[in-house]
Structure formats: C-alpha cells, structure tokens
N, C-alpha and C positions, 0 to 999 in steps of 0.2 A: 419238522422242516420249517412250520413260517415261524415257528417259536425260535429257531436259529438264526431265520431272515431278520428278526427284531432286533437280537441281540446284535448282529452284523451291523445293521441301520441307526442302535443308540452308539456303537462302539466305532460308528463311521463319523457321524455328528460332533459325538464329544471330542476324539480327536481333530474336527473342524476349528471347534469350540477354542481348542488348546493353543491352535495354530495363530489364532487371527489375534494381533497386536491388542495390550488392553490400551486401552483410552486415558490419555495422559493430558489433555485439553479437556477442560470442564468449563462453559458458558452456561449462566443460568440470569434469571432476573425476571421482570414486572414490566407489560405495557400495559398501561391505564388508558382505559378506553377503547380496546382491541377486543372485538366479540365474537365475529366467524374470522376464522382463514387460515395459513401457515406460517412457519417460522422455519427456514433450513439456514442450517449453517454450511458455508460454500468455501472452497480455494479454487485456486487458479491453475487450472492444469494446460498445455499447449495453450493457452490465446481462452480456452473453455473453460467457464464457472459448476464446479464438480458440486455437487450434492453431497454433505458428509456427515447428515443427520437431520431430522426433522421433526417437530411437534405441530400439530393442529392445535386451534383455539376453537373453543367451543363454549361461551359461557364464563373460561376459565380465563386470569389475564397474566398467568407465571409461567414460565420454559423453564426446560435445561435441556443441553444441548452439549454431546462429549462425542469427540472424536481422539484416534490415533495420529499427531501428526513427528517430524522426522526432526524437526528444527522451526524457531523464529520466521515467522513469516505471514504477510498482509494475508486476510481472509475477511470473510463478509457473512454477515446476517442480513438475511433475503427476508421481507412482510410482506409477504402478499393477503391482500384482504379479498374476501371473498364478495363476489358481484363485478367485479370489473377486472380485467385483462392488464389494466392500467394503474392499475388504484396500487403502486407498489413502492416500497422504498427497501433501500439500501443503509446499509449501514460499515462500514468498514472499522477493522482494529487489528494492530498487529499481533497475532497470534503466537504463543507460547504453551509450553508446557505449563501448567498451573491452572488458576482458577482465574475467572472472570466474572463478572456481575452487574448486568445493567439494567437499572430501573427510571425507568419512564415516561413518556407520554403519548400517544399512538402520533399524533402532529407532529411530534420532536426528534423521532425515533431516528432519523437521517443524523442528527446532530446530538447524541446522547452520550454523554461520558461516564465513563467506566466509575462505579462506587466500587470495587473492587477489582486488582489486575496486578500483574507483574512489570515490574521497573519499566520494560520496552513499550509499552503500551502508555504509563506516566507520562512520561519522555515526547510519545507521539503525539497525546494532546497538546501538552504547552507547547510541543513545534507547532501543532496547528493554531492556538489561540494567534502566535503572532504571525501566521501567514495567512491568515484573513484576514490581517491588516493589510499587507500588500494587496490581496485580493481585490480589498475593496477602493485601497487606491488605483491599483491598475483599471477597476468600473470607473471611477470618477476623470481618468484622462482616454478612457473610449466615449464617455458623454462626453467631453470637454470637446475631443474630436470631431464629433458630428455636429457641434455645434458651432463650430469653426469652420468658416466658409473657405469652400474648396479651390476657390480665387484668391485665398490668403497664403499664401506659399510660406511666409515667415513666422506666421502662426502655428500653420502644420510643423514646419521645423522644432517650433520650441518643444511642441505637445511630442514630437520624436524623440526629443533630448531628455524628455521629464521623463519618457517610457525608458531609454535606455539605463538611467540612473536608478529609477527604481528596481529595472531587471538586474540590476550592476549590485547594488543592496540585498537584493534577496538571494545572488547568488550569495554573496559575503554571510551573510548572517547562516545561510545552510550551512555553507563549507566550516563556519566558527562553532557553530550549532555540532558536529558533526565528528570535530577534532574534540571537542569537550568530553562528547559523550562516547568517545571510540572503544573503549570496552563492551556497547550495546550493538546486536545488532542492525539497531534501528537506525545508527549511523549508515552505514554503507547504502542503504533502504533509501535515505531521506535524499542523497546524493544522486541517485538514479531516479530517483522521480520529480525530483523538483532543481535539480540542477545538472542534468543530464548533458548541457551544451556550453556548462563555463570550459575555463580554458584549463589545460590537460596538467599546466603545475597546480592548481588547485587541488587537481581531483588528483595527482599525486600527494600531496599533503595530507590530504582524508586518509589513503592507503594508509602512508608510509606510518601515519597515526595508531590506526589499529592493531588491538591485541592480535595473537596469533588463531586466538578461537575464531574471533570475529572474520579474519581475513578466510579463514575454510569456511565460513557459513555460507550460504544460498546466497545471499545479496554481496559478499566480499567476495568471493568470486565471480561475480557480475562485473560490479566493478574494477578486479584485476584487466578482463576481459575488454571495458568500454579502453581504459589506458593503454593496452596493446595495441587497439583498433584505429586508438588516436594517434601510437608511433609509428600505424605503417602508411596512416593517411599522410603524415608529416612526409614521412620520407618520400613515399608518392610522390607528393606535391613537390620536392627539392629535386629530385630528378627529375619533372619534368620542368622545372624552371632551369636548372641547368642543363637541358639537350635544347631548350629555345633561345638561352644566351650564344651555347653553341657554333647554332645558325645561322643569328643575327650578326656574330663576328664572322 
C-alpha cells in the first residue's frame, strides 16, 4: 500500500513536471562587488511586480535567472543587498525569448547594459542613450526655473517655451525612432511610455507602421487601444462643443 502511494506521488509530480512551460528566457551575468543578498527576476502583473526567479549571493558574484514568458515585454532585475530594507536597485530590460547577459558593477547595476541580448533590448539602449539627453536638458530648465525669479513673468514664459520644444523633439524623435524600427516590439513599447500624450495622427503613424506580428503583440495592442480612446475623447469633445454652439444660437 505505501509502496503504491510512492508510485501515485512520483507519477503525480512528474506529470506536474510535464505540464509546467520550460523556460525560454535565459538572464545570466556578473555583479562585481555584490557579496550577501538577492537577485529575482520580476514582470509586471495588474499594477504588481511578480517574482519569476531567484538567486541569493553569498560570496559568489554570478546569476542565472530563466523564466517561461508569452511574448516581448519590459521586466526587471530586482538587488536587493542584504542589511538594509533600502539598499536596493532596479534594473529594467525588455524581455524576449533568448538569452541575456549582464556583467557589471554592484554601483552600476541600475544602468548596465546588456553584453549580450536580442535586437529589442539593442534597440532599447540606444533609445535610451539619447533620451537622457533630453532628460538632462529637461534638469537643466527645472534649474533654470527656480532660478528665475518668480516676479519675472517673461522669463518664466521663455523657460515654458524651451520646455515645450524640448517635449515637442522628444515626441518627434520617439515617434521617428518608432516608425524605423516597426518590425520590433519595442516600437509600440517606446510610444506608450514616453510619448503616451503626443497627438493621435502621430501615434496613428506608429500603428499604421507596424508589422502585423508587432500590431498582435502585448504593447500593439495597447496601443491600438490608447487610438480608440483618443477617437472617442475626440468625438466627445465635438459633441459637446456642438450642443453649446447650439444654445448659444
């Protein structure tokens, strides 16, 4: 009888074993300088950052980190060091089916680029080398700001005009950024997060660009979705300026 129960318990297991998706994400690599703590690799479920694997450091300064996931999509490498609540950094990368590799330095690790990774991950660095150039011009006219006296009414004006040009540029560069790379992804992705409020023929442009893989992925269907959102706001708004001309006559 328990010699039955075994057999039941290994032949319950292994069919578990069978069931559960193999792991088609592979993140491995090197923090130098990282001596207690952990390393999980996380996605974004409802609004909540999921746990989808984990290594402890102990002495040792190399990971690997595999998970099952469904499609392209942003994901995070969570450090947390051991001794402080706080002592933690993030690291984001757009996530693919493939392999990943990053080696670097426990100080760095928020900003480390991939020595190995698949084209949508490529693609997402060099978007980000040149939007920390805006980044840090948009810092330079929030200093400029506060140091522009609040009694200068003409000055505030300008430092608004420089900010809107700039915001005006970084949509342009997404959205050209975006039409380029429309076979990836990471288009659709980069559109919704960093140019989520340009104006709705733009973010039609991005669409109408993309492959037809891309427009089914997780972020091209986001996207179809914000365009709907924006043609019912549209019409919204035309009906209700036409029942207040209405009136007015």
């Amino acid at each position: 009888m328990k010699l039955k129960f075994v057999i039941i318990l290994f032949a319950f297991t292994f069919l578990s074993c069978e069931n559960e998706p193999k792991a088609n994400l592979f993140v491995k690599g090197n923090i130098e300088g990282v001596r207690k703590g952990d390393i999980y690799l996380q996605k974004l479920e409802d609004t909540l950052l999921v746990n989808l694997d984990s290594v402890q450091f102990f002495g040792n300064e190399d990971f690997e980190l595999k998970a099952n996931i469904d499609e392209p999509q942003l994901m995070y490498l969570y450090l947390k060091k051991f001794g402080s609540e706080e002592d933690v950094e993030y690291l984001d990368f757009f996530a693919e089916a493939g392999e990943f590799e990053f080696n670097t330095k426990m100080e760095e690790f928020s900003q480390a680029k991939a020595d190995k990774a698949p084209e949508n991950q490529t693609k997402y660095e060099a978007y980000q080398e040149i939007l920390k150039r805006f980044n840090d011009q948009n810092l330079d006219l929030i200093t400029e700001r506060i140091k522009t006296e609040a009694e200068d009414t003409l000055g505030q004006r300008k430092i608004d005009e420089k900010y809107s040009n700039l915001l005006r540029r970084k949509y342009l560069y997404t959205i050209n950024f975006a039409v380029k790379n429309a076979d990836y992804e990471i288009a659709p992705f980069l559109v919704l997060s960093e140019a989520y409020n340009a104006n709705k023929r733009y973010l039609d442009t991005v669409y109408k660009s993309l492959s037809k893989n891309v427009k089914k992925s997780k972020y091209g269907l986001e996207l179809e979705s914000l365009i709907q959102l924006r043609a019912e706001e549209a019409k919204k708004q035309n009906v209700e300026v036409e029942t207040i001309d209405k009136k007015i006559k």
